[in-house]
C-alpha positions in Angstrom: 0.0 0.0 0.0 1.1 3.9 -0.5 1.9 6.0 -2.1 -1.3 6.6 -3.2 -1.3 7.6 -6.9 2.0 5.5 -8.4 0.1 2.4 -7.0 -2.9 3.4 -8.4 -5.3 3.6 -5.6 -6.1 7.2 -6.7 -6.4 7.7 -10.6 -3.7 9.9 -11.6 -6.2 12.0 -13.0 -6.5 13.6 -9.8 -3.4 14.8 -8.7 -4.0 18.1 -9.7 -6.9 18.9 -8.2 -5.8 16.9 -4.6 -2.5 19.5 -5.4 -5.0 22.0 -5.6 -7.1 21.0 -3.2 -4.2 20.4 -0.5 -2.5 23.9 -1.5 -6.1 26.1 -0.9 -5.8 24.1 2.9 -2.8 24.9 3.1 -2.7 28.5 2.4 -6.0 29.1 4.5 -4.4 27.6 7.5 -1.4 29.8 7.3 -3.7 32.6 6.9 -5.8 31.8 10.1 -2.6 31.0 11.9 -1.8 34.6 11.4 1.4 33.2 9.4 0.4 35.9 6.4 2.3 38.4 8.9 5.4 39.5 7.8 6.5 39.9 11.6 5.7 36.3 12.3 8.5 35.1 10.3 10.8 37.9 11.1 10.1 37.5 14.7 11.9 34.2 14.5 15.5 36.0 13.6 14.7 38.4 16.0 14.1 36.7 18.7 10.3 38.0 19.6 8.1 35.2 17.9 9.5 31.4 17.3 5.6 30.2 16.6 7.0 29.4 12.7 9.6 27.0 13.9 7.5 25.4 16.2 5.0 24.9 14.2 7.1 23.7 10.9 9.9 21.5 13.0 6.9 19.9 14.6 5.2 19.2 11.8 9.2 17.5 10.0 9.0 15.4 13.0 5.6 14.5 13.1 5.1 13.5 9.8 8.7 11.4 10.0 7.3 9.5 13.3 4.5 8.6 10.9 5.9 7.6 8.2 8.5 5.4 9.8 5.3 4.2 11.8 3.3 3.4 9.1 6.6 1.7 7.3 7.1 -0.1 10.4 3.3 -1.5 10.2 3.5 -2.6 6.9 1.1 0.2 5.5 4.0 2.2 3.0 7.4 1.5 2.0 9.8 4.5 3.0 11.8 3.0 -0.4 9.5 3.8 -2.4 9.5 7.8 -1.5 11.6 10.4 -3.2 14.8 12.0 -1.6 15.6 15.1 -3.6 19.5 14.7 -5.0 22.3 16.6 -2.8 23.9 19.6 -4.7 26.0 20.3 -1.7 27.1 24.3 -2.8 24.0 25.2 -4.5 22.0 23.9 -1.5 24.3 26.4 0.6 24.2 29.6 -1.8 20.4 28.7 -2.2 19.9 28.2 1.4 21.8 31.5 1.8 20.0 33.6 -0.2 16.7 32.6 1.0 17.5 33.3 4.4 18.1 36.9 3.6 15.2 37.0 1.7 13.5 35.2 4.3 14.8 38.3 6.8 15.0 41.1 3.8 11.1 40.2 3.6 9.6 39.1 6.2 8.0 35.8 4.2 8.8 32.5 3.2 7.7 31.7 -0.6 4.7 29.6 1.3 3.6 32.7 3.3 4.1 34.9 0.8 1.5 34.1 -1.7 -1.3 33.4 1.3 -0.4 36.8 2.5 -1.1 38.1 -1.4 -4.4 36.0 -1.4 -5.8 38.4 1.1 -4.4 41.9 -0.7 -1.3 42.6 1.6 1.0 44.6 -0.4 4.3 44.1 0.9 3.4 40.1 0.0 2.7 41.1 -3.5 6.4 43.0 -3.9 7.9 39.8 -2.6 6.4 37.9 -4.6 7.2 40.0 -7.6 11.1 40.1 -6.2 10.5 36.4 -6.2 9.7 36.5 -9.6 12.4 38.6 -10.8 15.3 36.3 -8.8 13.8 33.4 -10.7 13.9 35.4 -13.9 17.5 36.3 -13.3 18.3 32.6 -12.6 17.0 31.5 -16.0 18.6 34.2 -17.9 21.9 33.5 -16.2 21.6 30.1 -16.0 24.8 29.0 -18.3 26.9 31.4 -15.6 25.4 29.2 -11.9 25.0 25.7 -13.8 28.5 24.4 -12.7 27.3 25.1 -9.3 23.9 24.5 -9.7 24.5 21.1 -11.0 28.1 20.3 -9.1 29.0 19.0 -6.2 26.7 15.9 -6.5 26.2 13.7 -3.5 23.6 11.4 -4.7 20.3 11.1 -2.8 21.5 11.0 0.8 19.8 12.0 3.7 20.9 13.0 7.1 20.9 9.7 8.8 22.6 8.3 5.8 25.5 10.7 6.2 25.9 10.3 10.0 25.5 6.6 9.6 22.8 6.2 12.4 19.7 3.9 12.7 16.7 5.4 11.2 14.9 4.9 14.4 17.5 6.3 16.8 17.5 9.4 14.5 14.3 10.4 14.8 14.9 10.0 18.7 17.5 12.1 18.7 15.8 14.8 16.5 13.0 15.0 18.7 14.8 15.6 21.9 17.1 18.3 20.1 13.5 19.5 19.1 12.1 19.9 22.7 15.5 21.4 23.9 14.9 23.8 21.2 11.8 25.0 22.3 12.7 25.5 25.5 16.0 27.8 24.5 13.6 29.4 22.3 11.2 30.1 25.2 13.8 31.2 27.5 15.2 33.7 24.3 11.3 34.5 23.7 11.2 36.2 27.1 14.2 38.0 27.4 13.4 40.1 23.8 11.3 43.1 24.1 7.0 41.5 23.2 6.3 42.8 19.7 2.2 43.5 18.6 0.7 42.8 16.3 
């Protein structure tokens, strides 16, 4: 059993409109979350509001207790899922530059385009500076694609790397997880409260 659609249990047909389906959820949560705020986001890099990680790390873990869960029981086969290929320097000048535009902007591509669903402006110029960065990536493209495309580590994944247990990982990540909440507690009440 699982995944759904290559095994045919849902028509392929479909995927598109469970995409869109699962992307109008999505977006309408962040927006009742309050996530559309640019300040939410920004409040995790400076220190007054760390309700984005919590929220996003506990959902990583979450859904890798399930799936290992589910694996474990039979119901999936963690084989079967896709691990995106390791570009080790475009992952870190990509990771970069998000960052700062994560900071710069106050929204994550996600939150962006929720926050553009209800009229927010400074969303929309994000958006369109998204736009433009991607714009300038194709154009330039012959000039980043030996670092785009180098440094290839195959599909690894964390666990692989460190040469742990799956099992034992996800322990591990889950008590560095509760540790970091509880720095980011103690950090979250020494800042100055921001409203909004």
């Amino acid at each position: 059993m699982g995944p759904l659609i290559p095994n045919d249990i849902i028509p392929f047909e479909w995927s598109s409109i469970i995409a869109i389906i699962i992307g109008l959820c999505f977006g309408f949560i962040l927006e009742a979350s309050g996530f559309s705020s640019s300040r939410k986001l920004a409040g995790v890099f400076y220190g007054y509001d760390f309700a984005v990680l919590k929220v996003f790390f506990t959902a990583a873990i979450v859904s890798l207790i399930g799936l290992l869960y589910m694996d474990y029981l039979g119901h999936i086969d963690i084989s079967m899922l896709y691990i995106h290929p390791t570009y080790l320097w475009g992952a870190i000048i990509g990771g970069a530059i998000m960052g700062i535009g994560f900071i710069a902007g106050g929204f994550c591509p996600g939150t962006s385009l929720s926050a553009v669903a209800i009229g927010k402006i400074d969303a929309i110029i994000n958006v369109f500076g998204i736009m433009v960065g991607v714009f300038i990536f194709s154009e330039l493209y012959p000039l980043f694609e030996p670092i785009y495309n180098g440094y290839f580590y195959g599909n690894i994944t964390l666990e692989d790397s460190l040469g742990i247990n799956p099992y034992w990982f996800v322990f591990i990540l889950t008590i560095v997880a509760i540790i970091m909440f509880a720095v980011t507690d103690m950090i979250r009440k020494r800042v100055k409260k921001v409203f909004y």
